[in-house]
N, C-alpha and C positions, 0 to 999 in steps of 0.2 A: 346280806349274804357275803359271805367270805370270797375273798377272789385266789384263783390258784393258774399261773402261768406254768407252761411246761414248754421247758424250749430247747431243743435239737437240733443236729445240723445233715437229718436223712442218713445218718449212718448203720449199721445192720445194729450196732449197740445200743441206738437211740430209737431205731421202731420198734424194737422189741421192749425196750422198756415203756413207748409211748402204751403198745397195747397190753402190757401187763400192768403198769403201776393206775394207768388213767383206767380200764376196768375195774379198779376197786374203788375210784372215788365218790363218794354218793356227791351226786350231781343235785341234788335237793337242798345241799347244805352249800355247796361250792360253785361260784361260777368259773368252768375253767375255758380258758385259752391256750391256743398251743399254736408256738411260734416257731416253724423251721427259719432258723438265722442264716439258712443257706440260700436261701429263697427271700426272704424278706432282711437282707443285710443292713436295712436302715435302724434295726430295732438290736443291732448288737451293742451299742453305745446304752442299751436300757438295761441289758443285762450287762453287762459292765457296773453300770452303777447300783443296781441289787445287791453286785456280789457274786453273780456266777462267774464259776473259775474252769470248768468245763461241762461238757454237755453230756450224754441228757441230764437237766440239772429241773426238779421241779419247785417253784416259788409260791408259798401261801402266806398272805399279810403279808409279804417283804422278808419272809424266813427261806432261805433259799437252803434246798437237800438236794446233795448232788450226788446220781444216779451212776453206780457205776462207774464206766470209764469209756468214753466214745473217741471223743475229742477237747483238746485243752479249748479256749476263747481263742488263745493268742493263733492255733493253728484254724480256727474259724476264721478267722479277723483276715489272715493270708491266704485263705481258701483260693 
């Protein structure tokens, strides 16, 4: 099963893409994860090394599509 990370940092840009884009993923094909980096700041150093460049940003196989426009990393990173 495919893995798919989708990682935010609680912003008004970032829940509303979590509950628009993540209701249409078939969850049968996908296991997903979703990681607020505002909340769990240990795991921004993984999205770094993905390749996300801002948030909401969603990751399947290591292909990272970035969502919009919430917040860049580097203003997560100095949250």
């Amino acid at each position: 099963m495919a893995k798919a990370v989708f990682y935010h940092a609680g912003c008004p840009v970032c829940v509303d893409a979590e509950r628009t884009i993540l209701g249409y993923l078939d969850r049968s094909k996908l296991n997903v994860e979703i990681v607020h980096l505002g909340a769990d700041r240990n795991r921004i150093r993984e999205a770094e090394q993905l390749g996300v460049q801002s948030v909401p940003a969603l990751v399947i196989d290591d292909k990272v599509y970035h969502i919009n426009y919430g917040a860049s990393l580097q203003d997560v990173k100095n949250g």
